[in-house]
C-alpha positions in Angstrom: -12.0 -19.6 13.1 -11.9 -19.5 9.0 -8.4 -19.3 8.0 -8.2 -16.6 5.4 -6.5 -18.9 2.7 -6.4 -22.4 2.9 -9.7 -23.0 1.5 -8.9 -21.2 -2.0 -6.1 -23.7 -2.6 -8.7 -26.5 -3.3 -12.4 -25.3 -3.7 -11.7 -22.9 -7.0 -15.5 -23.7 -8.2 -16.5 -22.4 -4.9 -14.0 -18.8 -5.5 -15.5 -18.0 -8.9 -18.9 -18.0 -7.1 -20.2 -15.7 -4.4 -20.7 -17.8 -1.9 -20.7 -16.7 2.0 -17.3 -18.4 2.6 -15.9 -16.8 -0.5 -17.3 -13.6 1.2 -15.8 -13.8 4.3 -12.9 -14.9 3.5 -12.4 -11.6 1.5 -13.1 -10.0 4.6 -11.0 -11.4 6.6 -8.0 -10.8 4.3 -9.1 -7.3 3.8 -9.6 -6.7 7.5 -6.1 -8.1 7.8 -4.7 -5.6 5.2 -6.5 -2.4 6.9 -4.9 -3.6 10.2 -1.9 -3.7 9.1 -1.0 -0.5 7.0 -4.0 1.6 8.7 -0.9 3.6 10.6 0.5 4.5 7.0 -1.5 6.8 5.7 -3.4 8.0 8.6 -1.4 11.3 9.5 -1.6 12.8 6.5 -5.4 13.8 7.6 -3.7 15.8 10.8 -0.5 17.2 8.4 -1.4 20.8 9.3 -2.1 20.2 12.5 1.5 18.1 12.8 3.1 21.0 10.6 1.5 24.0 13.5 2.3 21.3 16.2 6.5 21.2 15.3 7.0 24.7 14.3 8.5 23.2 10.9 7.4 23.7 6.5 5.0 21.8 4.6 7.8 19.9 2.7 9.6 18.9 6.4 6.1 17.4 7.9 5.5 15.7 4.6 9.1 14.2 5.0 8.4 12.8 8.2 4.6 11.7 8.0 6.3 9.7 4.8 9.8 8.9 6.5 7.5 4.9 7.6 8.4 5.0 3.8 12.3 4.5 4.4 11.4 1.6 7.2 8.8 0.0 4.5 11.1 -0.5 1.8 14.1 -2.0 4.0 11.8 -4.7 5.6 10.8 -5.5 2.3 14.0 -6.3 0.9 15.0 -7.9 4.5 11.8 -10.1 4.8 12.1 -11.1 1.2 15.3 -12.5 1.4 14.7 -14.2 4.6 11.5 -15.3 3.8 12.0 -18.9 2.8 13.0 -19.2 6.8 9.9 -16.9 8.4 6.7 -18.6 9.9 4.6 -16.6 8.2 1.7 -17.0 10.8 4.7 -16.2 13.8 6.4 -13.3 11.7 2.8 -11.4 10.9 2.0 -11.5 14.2 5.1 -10.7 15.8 5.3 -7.7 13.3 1.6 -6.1 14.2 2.3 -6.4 18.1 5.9 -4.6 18.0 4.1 -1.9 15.6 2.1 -0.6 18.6 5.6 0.3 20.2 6.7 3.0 18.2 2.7 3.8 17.5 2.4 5.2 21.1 5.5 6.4 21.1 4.5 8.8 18.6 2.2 10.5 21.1 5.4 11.8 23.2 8.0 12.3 20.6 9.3 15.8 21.5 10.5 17.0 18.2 11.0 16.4 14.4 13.8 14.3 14.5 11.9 11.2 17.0 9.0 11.6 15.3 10.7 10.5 11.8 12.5 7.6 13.8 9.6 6.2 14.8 7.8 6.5 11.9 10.6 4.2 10.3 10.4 2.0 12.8 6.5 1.7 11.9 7.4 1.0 8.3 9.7 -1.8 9.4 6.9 -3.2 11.7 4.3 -2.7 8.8 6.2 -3.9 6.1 7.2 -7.1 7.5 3.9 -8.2 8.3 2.6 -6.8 4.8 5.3 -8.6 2.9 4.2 -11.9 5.0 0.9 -11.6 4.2 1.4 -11.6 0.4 3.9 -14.3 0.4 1.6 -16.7 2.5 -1.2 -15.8 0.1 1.0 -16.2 -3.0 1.8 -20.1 -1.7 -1.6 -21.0 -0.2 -3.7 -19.8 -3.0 -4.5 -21.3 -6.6 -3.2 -19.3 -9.6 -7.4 -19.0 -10.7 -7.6 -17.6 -6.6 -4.6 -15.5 -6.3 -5.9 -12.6 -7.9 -9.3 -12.5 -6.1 -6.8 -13.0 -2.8 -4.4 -10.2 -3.7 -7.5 -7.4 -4.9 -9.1 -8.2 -1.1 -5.6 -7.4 0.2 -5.4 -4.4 -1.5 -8.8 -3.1 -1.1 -8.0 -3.0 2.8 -5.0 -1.3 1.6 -7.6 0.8 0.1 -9.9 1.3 2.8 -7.3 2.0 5.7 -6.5 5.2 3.3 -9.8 6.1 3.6 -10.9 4.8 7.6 -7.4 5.5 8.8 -7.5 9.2 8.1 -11.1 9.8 9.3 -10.4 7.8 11.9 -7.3 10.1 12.7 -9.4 12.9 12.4 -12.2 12.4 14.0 -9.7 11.5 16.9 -7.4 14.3 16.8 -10.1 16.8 16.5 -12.2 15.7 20.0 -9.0 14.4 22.0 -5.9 15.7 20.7 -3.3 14.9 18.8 -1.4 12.3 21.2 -4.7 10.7 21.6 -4.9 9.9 18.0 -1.7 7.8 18.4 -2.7 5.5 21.2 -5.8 5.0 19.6 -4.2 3.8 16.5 -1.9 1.5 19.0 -5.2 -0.3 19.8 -6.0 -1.0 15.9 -2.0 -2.2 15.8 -3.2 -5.2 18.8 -6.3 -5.5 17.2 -4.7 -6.8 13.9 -2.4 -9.3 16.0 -5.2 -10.4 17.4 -7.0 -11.1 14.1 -3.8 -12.8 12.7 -3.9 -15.2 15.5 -7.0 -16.1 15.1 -7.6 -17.0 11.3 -3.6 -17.5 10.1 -3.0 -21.1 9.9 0.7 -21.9 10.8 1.9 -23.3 7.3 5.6 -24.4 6.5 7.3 -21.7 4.3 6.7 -22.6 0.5 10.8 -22.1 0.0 11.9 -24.0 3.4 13.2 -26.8 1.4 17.2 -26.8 0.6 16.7 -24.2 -2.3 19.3 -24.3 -5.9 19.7 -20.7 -5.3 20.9 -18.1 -2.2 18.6 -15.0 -1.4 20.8 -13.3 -3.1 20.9 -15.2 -6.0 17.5 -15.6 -6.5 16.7 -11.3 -6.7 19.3 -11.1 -9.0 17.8 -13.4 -11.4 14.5 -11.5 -11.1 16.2 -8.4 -11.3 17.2 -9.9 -15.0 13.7 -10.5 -15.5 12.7 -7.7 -18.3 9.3 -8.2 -16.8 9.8 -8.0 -13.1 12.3 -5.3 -13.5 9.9 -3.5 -15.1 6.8 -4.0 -12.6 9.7 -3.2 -9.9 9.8 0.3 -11.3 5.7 0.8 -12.1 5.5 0.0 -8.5 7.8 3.1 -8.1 6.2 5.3 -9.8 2.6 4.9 -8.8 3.3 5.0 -4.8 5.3 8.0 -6.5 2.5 9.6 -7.6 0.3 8.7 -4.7 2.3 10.1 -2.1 2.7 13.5 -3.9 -1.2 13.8 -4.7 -2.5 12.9 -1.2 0.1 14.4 0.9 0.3 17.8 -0.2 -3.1 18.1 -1.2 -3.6 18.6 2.8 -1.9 21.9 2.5 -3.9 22.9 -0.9 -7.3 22.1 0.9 -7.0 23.9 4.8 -6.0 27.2 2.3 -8.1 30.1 0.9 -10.3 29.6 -1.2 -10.6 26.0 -0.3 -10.1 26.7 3.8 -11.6 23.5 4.7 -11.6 22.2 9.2 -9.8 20.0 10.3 -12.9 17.4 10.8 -14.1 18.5 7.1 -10.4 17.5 6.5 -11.1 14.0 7.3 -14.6 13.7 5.5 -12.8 14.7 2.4 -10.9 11.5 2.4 -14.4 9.7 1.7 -12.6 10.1 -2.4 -11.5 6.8 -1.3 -14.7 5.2 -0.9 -15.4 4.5 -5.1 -12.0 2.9 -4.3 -13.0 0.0 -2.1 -15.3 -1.1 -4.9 -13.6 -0.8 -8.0 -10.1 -2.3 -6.4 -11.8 -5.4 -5.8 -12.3 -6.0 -9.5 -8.4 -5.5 -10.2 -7.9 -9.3 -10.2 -10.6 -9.9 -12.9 -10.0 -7.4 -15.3 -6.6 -8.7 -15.3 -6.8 -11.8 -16.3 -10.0 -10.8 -18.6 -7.8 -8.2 -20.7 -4.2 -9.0 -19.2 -2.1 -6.8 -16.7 -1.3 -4.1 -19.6 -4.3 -3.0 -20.4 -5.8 -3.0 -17.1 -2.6 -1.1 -15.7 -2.8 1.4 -19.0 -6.4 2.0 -18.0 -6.3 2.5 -14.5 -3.6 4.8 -15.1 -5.4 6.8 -17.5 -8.1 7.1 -15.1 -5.8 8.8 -12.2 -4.2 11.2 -15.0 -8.1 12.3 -15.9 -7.7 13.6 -12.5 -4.8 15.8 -12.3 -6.4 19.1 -14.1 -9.2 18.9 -11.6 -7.0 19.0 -8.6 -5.8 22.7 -9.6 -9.6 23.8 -9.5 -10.3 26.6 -7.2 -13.8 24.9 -6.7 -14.1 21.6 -3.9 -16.4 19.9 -5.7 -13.7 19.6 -8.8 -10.5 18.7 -6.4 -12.6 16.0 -4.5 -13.6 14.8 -8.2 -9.8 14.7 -9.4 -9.0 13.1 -6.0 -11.2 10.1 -6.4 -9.6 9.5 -10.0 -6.6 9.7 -9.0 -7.4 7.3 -6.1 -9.3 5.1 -8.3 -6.6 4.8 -10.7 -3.6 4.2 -8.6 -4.8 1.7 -6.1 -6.4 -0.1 -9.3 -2.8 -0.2 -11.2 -1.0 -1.4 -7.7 -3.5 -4.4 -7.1 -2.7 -4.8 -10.9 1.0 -4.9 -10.9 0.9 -7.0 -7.5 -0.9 -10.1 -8.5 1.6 -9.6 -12.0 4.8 -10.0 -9.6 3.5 -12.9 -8.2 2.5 -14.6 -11.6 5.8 -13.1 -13.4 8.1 -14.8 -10.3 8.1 -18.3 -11.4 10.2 -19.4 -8.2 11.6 -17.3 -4.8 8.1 -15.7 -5.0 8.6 -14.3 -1.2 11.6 -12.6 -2.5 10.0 -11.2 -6.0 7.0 -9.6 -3.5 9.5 -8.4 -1.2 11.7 -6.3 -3.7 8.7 -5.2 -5.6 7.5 -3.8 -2.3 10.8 -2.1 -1.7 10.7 0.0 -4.9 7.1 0.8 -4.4 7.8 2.0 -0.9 11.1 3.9 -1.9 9.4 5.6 -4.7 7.2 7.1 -1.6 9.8 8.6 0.0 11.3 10.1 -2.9 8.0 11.2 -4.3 7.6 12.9 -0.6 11.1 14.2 -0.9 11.0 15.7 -4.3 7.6 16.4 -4.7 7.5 18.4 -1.3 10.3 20.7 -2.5 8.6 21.3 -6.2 5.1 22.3 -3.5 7.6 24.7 -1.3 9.5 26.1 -4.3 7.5 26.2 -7.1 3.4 25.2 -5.4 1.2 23.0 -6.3 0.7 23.2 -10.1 4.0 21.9 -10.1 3.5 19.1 -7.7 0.9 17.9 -10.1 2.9 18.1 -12.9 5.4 15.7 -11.0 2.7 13.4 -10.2 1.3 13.5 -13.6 5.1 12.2 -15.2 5.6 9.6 -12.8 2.6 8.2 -14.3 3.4 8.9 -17.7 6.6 7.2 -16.9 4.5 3.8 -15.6 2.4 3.7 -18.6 5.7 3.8 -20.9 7.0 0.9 -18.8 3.8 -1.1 -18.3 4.6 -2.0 -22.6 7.4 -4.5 -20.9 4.7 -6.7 -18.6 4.7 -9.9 -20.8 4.7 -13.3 -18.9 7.4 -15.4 -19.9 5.8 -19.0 -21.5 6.0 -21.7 -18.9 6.2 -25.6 -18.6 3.0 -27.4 -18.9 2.1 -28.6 -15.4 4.5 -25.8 -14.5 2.7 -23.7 -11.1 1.3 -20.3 -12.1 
């Protein structure tokens, strides 16, 4: 079967055209993406139903839907700085077929405190194989390929958000809740089996006696302006994310709103105009540079903040799909930047950037969810709405450092 990257290395003339390899090949890595992260988001569709089901607050359910969060960013620091010793092919797989553990675990967990275990020990499986992923993609594509590779990525990022939840749903509603979770345990196999099939074992980029320790190598990126930077916009825009599309649930099953649990999931077809536009994130970058295609994308998701407090569905599903739009747009963005900004260690670089971007989750779900229970939503929104002022402040530092000639990119 096609492996998902080894042709972009050497047929470039064939990437920039849209030819039915290129196609599927974009498939296949965004089929790989969905797969893997389609657990993340997928409970936030049945939040209300999980909130009735534990007897516990709106800010305590969001906590635990998001705790995968905690588990997401310590794999990414762990498989970054092991990374130049991982098979990727061995560690992605490995990764997807432990997630289905915890995954139907979920189903039984008898109260609050299991379930948020287990959804750690999701983000640890996720995360792994995520981080894997970008790293074998980073080292088996062209610089001209790499952003095409890392926009299919992160449009199956994009389309589990959207899939998972209806999925989850759709599930939920006709067999129950611990249904859902078993279901979802299928897609978890499913994905191993996909990785099996078109991942190529290829030696680790990094597997040769390196100058620098793991160690040593993140703290010279951490010195990078640049990286450090990205590192933080990564932050702030899962940040944001978290605190838009989690709580949101709450703001949408309430009067006047008072949407099903079924209409629930339909409403997380905002993420459709998503899959499309995402897929462009590689090629407006490198047409008008990662700083303006960050500041634009993150202009777009602030457009959509006012309409979220609208009594009227029609104007929250509107603000929803900016603020989709936006987000997912800025994070292929600042992705495919980390990868060009890391001149060597590049498993590491992805690794830490995914770390932040997965912390700032779970403290967007942490402090968000207490402005929603304290204060409600107008002032959730206005949290969301300065984490991305703060990105756009720090997107002025993304400036590529000049390299060698001959040098990789």
């Amino acid at each position: 079967m096609t492996d998902i990257s080894a042709p972009m290395k050497s047929e470039t003339t064939e990437m920039r055209g849209h030819s039915p390899g290129v196609a599927l090949r974009s498939l296949l890595i965004g089929l790989t993406a969905f797969l893997t992260v389609v657990d993340l988001f997928a409970t936030q569709a049945i939040l209300p139903s999980l909130t009735r089901h534990y007897n516990v607050t709106p800010a305590a359910m969001g906590f635990a839907v998001n705790a995968s969060t905690i588990g997401m960013a310590a794999a990414g620091l762990i498989v970054g700085f092991l990374s130049p010793h991982i098979d990727r092919r061995l560690g992605i797989l490995v990764s997807l077929v432990v997630l289905a553990v915890p995954t139907t675990l979920l189903a039984i967990a008898p109260d609050l405190a299991t379930f948020t275990a287990l959804r750690i020990a999701q983000g640890l499986c996720m995360a792994s194989a995520f981080a894997l992923t970008l790293a074998y993609l980073s080292e088996q594509c062209s610089s001209v390929d790499a952003g095409g590779a890392f926009a299919a990525y992160i449009t199956g990022n994009v389309a589990s958000n959207l899939m998972g939840r209806l999925i989850s749903a759709a599930v939920a509603d006709t067999f129950g809740l611990a249904s859902n979770f078993y279901f979802f345990a299928l897609l978890n196999l499913a994905g191993a089996a996909l990785v099996y099939f078109t991942i190529h074992r290829v030696k680790p980029m990094q597997a040769t006696p390196a100058v620098q320790s793991p160690f040593a190598a993140a703290i010279a990126h951490w010195r990078n302006p640049a990286l450090r930077a990205a590192y933080a916009i990564g932050f702030c825009i899962l940040f944001a994310f978290i605190g838009t599309f989690t709580f949101v649930n709450f703001v949408l099953v309430r009067a006047p709103l008072s949407l099903g649990r079924m209409d629930l999931g339909f409403v997380y077809f905002v993420f459709a105009p998503s899959v499309v536009t995402t897929l462009f994130a590689g090629q407006a970058a490198v047409r008008f540079g990662a700083r303006p295609a960050i500041w634009g994308a993150l202009a777009v998701a602030a457009l959509g903040l006012p309409l979220m407090l609208s009594a009227h569905l029609p104007a929250v599903l509107t603000g929803m799909v900016l603020v989709g739009v936006g987000t997912f747009f800025a994070q292929a963005c600042a992705t495919g930047f980390v990868g060009q900004a890391a001149r060597d260690n590049r498993g590491i670089a992805s690794g830490t950037y995914l770390a932040c971007y997965f912390l700032g989750g779970l403290v967007g779900s942490a402090v968000l969810g207490q402005l929603f229970d304290r204060f409600g939503w107008t002032a959730c929104v206005a949290g969301v709405g300065a984490s991305l002022a703060i990105a756009a402040l720090l997107t002025v530092r993304l400036t590529l450092e000049a390299r060698p000639a001959g040098s990789p990119a």
